[in-house]
N, C-alpha and C positions, 0 to 999 in steps of 0.2 A: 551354404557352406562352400568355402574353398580349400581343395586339397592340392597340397604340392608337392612334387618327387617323381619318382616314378611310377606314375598313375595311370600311363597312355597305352595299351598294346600289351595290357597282361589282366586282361578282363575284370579292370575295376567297376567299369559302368554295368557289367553283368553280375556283378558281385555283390553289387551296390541293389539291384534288384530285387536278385533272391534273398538277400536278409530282409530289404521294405517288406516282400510279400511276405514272409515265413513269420515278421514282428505284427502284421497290418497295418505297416504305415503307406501311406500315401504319397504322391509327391513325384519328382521323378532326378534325371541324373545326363548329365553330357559331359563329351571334353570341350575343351578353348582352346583354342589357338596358340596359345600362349605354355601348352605343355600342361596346364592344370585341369583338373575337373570339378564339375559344379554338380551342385547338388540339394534340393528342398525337399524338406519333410516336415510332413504334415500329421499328425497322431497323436494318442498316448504320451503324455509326457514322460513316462519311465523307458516308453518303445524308444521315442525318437532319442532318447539318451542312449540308451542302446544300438541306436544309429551309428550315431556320432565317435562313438567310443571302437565299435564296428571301422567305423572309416578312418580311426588315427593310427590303423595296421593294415590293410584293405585285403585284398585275396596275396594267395604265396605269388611271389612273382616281383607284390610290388615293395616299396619304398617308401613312404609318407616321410614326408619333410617337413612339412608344414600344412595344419588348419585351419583354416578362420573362420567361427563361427558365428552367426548373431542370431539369436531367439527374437524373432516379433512376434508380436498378437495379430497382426495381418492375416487373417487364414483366406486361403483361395478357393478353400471348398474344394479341394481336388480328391478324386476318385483313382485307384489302382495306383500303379505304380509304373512309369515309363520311362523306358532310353531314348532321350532325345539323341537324335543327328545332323 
């Protein structure tokens, strides 16, 4: 998932975390370069919607503008939940 707005320097990627852990999804979360942040989840399919719906407002601070989502059946088998840097 890509999110776009004000998403960089108002702790989305920490935000982004503590709802993965608190839902039990898996997966993890970074900015780009580009001003957006990225973001896979891996779980529950009512969690990860809950994700996603999660991140189309993010923590107080930020802005969402835009998000692009795509559901694959590719799973990575990943474990916790991480802030990439």
């Amino acid at each position: 998932m890509y999110v776009s707005g004000r998403v960089q320097g108002v702790f989305f990627r920490q935000g982004t975390r503590n709802k993965a852990v608190s839902e039990g999804v898996s997966g993890w979360v970074r900015n780009l370069g580009d001003g957006r942040v990225e973001a896979v989840f891996e779980g529950d399919a009512d969690a990860v919607e809950r994700m996603v719906n999660w991140c189309r407002v993010g923590p107080e601070g930020a802005r969402v503008d835009g998000l692009m989502s795509e559901i694959s059946r590719n799973i990575e088998g990943l474990t916790g939940f991480s802030v990439r840097y």
